[in-house]
Structures are given as C-alpha cells and as structure tokens.
C-alpha positions as CSV (number, residue, x, y, z in Angstrom):
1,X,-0.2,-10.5,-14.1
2,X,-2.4,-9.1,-10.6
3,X,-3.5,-6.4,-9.0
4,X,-4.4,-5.0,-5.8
5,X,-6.9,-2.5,-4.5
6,X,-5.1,-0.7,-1.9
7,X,-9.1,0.2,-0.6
8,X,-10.1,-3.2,-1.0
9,X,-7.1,-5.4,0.7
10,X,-5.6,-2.5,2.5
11,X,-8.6,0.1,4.2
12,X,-7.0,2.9,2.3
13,X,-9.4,5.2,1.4
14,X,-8.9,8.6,-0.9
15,X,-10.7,11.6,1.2
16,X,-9.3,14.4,-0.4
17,X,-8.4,17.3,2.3
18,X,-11.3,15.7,4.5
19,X,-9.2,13.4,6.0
20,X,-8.4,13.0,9.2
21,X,-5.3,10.6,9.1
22,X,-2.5,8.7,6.7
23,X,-0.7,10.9,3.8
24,X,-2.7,8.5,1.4
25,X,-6.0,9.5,2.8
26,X,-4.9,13.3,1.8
27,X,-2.9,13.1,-1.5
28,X,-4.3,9.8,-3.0
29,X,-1.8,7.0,-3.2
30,X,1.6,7.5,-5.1
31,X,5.2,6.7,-4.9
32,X,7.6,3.8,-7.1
33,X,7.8,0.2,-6.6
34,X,10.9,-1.2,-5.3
35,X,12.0,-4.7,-6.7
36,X,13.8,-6.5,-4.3
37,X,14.9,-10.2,-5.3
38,X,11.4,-12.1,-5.8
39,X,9.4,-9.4,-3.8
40,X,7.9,-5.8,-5.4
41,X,7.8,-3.3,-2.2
42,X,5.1,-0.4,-2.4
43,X,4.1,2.3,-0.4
44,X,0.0,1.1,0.4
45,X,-0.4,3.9,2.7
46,X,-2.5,2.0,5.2
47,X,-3.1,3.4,9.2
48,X,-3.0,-0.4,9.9
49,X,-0.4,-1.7,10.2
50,X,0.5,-1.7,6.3
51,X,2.4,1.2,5.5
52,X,4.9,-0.7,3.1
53,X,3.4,-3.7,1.7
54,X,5.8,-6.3,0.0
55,X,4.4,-8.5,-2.9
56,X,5.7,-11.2,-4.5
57,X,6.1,-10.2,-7.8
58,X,4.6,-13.4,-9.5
59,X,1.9,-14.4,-8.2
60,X,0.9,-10.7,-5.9
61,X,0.5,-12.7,-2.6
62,X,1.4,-10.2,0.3
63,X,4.8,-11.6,1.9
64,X,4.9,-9.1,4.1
65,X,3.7,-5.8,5.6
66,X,4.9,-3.1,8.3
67,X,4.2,0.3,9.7
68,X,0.9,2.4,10.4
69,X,1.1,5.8,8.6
C-alpha cells in the first residue's frame, strides 16, 4: 500500500478562498480515481505542470503527469 501528499510531491496547497490560482488551491483537492490497466489516474490539482497525475497502482511511482490547472 502508498501514499502521496499532493502538497508534498505536487506544490498543491489548500488556501481556502485566499487563493490566487488552481481549483485545488480553492476547494481543497477532490474528485475519483480512474484505474486504467496497471496505472490509477487522479486529479492532483497542481499549476505545474501536474494537473492529472498517473500512478502505478503497485508500487505509487508517478508514470506520468500533464496539464497546469
């Protein structure tokens, strides 16, 4: 079993209506998982360049990561 801090690995911080930019930044992080073959597909949220992380679902190494909410 892992985990991941999307904070941590990710820069995505909670702000509450202080912040300035990404939908995670205002509404704390949320949405479902997406299991795709060997990879688990979340929305992290992150203004660089990490908007949709994918993780492989055994081990949680990042296989890949796109986008900049």
């Amino acid at each position: 079993m892992w985990k991941k801090s999307f904070e941590a690995d990710f820069g995505v911080k909670f702000l509450g209506s202080k912040a300035n930019e990404g939908t995670a930044s205002h509404r704390g992080n949320n949405g479902s998982a997406l299991v795709d073959g060997d990879g688990v597909i979340l929305p992290v949220g992150s203004t660089n360049g990490a908007s949709l992380v994918c993780f492989d679902k055994l081990t949680g190494k990042t296989l890949w990561k796109c986008g900049s909410e």
